[in-house]
C-alpha positions as CSV (number, residue, x, y, z in Angstrom):
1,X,99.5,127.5,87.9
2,X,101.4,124.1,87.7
3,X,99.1,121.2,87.4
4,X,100.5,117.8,89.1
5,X,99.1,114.5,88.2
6,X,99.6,111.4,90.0
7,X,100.7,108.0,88.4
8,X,97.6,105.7,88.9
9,X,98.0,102.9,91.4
10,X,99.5,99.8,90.1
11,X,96.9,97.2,91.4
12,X,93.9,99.5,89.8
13,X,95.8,99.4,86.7
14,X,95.5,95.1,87.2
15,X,92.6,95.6,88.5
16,X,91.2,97.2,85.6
17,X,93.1,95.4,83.1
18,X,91.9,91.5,84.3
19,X,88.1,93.3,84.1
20,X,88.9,94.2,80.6
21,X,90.2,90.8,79.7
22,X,88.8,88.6,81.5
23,X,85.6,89.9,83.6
24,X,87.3,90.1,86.9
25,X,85.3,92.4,89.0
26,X,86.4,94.4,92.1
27,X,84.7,91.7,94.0
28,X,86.5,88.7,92.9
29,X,89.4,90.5,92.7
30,X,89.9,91.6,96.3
31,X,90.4,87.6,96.9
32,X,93.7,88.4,95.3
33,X,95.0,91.5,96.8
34,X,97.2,90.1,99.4
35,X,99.2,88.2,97.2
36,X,100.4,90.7,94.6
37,X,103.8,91.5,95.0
38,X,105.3,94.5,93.0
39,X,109.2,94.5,91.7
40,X,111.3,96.5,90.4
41,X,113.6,95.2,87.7
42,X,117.2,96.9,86.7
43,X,117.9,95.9,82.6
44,X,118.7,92.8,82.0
45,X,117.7,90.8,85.3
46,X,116.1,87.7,84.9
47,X,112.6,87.3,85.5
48,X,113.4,83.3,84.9
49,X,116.2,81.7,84.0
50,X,116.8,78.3,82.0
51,X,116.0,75.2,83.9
52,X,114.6,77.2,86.6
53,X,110.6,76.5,87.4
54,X,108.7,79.5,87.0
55,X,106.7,80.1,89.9
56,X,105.1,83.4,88.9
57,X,102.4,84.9,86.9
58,X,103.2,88.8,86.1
59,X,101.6,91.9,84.7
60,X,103.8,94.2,83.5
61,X,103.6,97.9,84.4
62,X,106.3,99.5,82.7
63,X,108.9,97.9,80.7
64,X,109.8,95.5,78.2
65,X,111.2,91.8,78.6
66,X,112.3,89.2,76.2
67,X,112.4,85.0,76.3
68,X,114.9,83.4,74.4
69,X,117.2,80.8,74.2
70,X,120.7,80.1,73.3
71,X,121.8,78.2,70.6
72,X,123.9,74.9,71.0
73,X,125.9,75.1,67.6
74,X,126.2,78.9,67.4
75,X,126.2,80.1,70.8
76,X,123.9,83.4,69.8
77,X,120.7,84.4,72.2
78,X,117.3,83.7,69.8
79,X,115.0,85.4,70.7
80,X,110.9,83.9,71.2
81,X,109.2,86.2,72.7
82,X,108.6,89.6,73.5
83,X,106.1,91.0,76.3
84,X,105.3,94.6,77.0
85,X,103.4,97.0,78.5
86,X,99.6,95.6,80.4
87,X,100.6,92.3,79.3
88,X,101.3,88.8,81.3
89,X,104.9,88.3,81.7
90,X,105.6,84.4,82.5
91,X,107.1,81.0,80.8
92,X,104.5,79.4,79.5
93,X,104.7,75.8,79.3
94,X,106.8,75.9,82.5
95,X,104.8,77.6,84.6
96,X,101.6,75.6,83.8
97,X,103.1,72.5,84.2
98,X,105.9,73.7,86.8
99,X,108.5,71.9,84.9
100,X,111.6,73.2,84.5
101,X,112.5,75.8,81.9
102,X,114.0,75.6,78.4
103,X,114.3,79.8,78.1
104,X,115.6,82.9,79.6
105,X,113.3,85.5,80.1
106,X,115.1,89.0,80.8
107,X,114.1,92.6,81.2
108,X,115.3,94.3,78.7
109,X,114.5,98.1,80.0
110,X,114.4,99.2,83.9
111,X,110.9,97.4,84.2
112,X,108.2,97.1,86.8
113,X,106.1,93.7,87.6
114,X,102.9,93.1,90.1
115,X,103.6,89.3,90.4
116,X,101.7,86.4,92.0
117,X,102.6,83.0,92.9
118,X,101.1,79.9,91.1
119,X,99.7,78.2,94.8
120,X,97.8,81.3,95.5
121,X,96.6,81.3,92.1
122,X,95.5,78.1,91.9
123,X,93.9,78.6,95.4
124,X,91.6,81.4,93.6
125,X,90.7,79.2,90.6
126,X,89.3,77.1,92.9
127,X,87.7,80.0,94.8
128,X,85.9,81.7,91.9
129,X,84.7,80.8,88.2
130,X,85.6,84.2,87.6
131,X,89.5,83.3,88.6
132,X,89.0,79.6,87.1
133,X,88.2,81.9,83.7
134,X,90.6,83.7,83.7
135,X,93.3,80.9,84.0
136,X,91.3,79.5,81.0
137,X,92.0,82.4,79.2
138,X,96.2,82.4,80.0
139,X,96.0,79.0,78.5
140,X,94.4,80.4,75.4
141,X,97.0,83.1,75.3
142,X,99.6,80.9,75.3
143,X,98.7,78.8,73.0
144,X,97.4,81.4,70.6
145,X,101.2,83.4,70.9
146,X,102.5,80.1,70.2
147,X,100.8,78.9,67.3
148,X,101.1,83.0,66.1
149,X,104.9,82.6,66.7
150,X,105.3,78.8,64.6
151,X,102.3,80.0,61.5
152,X,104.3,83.3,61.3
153,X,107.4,81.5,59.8
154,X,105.6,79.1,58.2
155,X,103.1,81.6,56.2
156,X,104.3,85.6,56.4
157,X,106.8,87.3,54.7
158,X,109.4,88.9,57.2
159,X,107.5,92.3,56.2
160,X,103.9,91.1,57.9
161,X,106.2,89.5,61.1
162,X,107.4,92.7,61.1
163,X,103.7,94.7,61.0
164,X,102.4,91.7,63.4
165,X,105.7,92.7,66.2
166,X,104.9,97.0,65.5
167,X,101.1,95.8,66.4
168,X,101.7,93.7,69.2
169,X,104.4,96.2,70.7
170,X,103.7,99.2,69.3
171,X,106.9,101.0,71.6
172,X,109.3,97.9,70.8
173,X,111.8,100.2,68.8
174,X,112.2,102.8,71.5
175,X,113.1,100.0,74.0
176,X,115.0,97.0,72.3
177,X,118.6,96.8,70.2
178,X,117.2,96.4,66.3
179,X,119.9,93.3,66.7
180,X,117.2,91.8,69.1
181,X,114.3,92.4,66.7
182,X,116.1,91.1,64.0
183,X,116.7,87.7,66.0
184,X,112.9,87.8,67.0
185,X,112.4,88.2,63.4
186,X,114.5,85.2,61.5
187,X,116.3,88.0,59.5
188,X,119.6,89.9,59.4
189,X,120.1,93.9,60.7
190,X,120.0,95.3,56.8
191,X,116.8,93.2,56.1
192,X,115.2,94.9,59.3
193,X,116.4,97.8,57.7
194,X,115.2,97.4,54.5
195,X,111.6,96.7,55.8
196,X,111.6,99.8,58.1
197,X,112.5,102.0,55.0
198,X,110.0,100.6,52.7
199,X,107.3,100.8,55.2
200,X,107.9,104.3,56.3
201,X,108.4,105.6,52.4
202,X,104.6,104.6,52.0
């Protein structure tokens, strides 16, 4: 007997997800469900590109994407941010104050995104307290993954940025070049390397 399951559906999965996080029930969140938009991204496409305005909040489904910028004097990608799996996928500080972009943000995998535009989101906050919260809490998050981002240079060793990246994304090696995570990092490929084999000899 074969046993077939079936892939649960993508705006459950958000569904589900903004409950968890932010106490969106089904009720509130069926204000939303005409303005979810699901794409499909080949590697290395551009969710938003430098100087661009990001219009769109996204959850990710499957996949992996990166932000980063490029560097005036050495002309090498740095890499800021990573987002994965269930999380929001969007430029921060341009998307909240639709200004125009100092990053890149790519795919870096075959990736899926439900997406929504900022007027229709707005429209919800002003809707429902629920919505309103949970535009609260993507402030938070942003601020929180930027602070986490500028202490983690300033106070951890490359070895806890490393633990800190492994807990954050715990399927980041499987999907992203080790030259990537080493930019995300602030250290060089045999550093990374180092830290990998001294962690996985304990």
């Amino acid at each position: 007997m074969t046993l077939t399951t079936t892939a649960p559906d993508p705006i459950t999965v958000l569904q589900q997800t903004l409950q968890a996080v932010a106490g969106v029930d089904a009720e509130h969140f069926a204000l939303s469900q005409d303005h979810w938009e699901l794409k499909a991204f080949k590697k290395n496409e551009y969710y938003n590109e430098y100087r661009q305005v990001c219009k769109h909040l996204g959850f990710i489904l499957q996949g992996v994407f990166r932000t980063y910028y490029i560097d005036d004097k050495t002309g090498e990608d740095k890499n800021v941010f990573f987002f994965s799996q269930h999380q929001v996928v969007v430029s921060f500080q341009s998307f909240i104050h639709q200004a125009p972009c100092n990053y890149f943000t790519q795919s870096m995998t075959v990736s899926q995104v439900l997406y929504i535009h900022i007027n229709h989101l707005q429209a919800l906050y002003k809707q429902s307290h629920q919505w309103e919260r949970l535009g609260r809490i993507i402030a938070e998050m942003a601020f929180s993954i930027s602070m986490q981002r500028t202490e983690g240079f300033l106070f951890r060793s490359p070895e806890e940025r490393y633990l800190q990246l492994v807990n954050d994304h715990p399927d980041i090696f499987n999907n992203v070049p080790l030259y990537h995570i080493s930019s995300y990092l602030g250290i060089q490929g045999p550093s990374l390397s180092r830290i990998r084999k001294r962690i996985s000899g304990r």
